[in-house]
N, C-alpha and C positions, 0 to 999 in steps of 0.2 A: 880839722878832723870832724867828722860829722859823725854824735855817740848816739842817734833816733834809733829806735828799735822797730825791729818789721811790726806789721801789723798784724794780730791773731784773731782766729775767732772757733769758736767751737760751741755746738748745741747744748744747751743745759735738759732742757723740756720740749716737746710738744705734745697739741691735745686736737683732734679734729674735734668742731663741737657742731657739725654737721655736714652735710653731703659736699657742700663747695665751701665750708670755711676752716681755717686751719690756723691757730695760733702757736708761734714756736717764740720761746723764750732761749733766745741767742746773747753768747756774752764772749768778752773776748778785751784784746789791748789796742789802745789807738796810741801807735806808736811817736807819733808826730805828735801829741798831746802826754803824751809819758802816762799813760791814766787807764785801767780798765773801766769797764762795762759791761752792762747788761740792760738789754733791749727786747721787745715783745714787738714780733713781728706779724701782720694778721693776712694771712692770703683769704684773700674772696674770690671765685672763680677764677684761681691761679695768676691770680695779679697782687704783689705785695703792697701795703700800706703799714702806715704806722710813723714814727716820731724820727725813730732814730732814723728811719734813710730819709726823709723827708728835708728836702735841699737846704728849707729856711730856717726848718723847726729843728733841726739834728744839734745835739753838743757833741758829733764826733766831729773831727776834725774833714776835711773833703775828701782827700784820700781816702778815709779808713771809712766813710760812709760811702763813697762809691765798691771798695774791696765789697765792706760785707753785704751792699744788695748783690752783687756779684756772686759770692759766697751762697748767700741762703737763697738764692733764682735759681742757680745752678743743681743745691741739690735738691729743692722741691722740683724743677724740672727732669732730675735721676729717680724722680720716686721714690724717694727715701723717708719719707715720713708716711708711704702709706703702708 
């Protein structure tokens, strides 16, 4: 019986702190690691960086760190932070 739970995520904050950078404080549950979080994610000319999607450097599990660059590309690509 497999008891993993989906993986969530949802915006807490963001702040443009200039014309092309955008930092959004995103949090959410890594299901495959039983564990919430929260992450600051920084777009610079519409390309995300930062720790938590970062392949080597992430403590979310693969899954929930590919979900949520997926997640926050998706809606900074719907324009929703601007």
């Amino acid at each position: 019986m497999n008891d993993k739970q989906p993986n969530t995520f949802y915006i807490i904050d963001y702040e443009w702190t200039g014309p092309n950078v955008l930092f959004v404080k995103a949090a959410g549950f890594d299901g495959e690691k039983g564990q919430e979080f929260e992450e600051i994610i920084k777009f610079l000319r519409g390309k995300p960086f930062g720790d938590g999607i970062h392949p080597e450097k992430s403590s979310l599990s693969s899954e929930c760190r590919r979900e949520l660059l997926a997640y926050i590309t998706s809606r900074f690509n719907k324009k929703e932070f601007d």
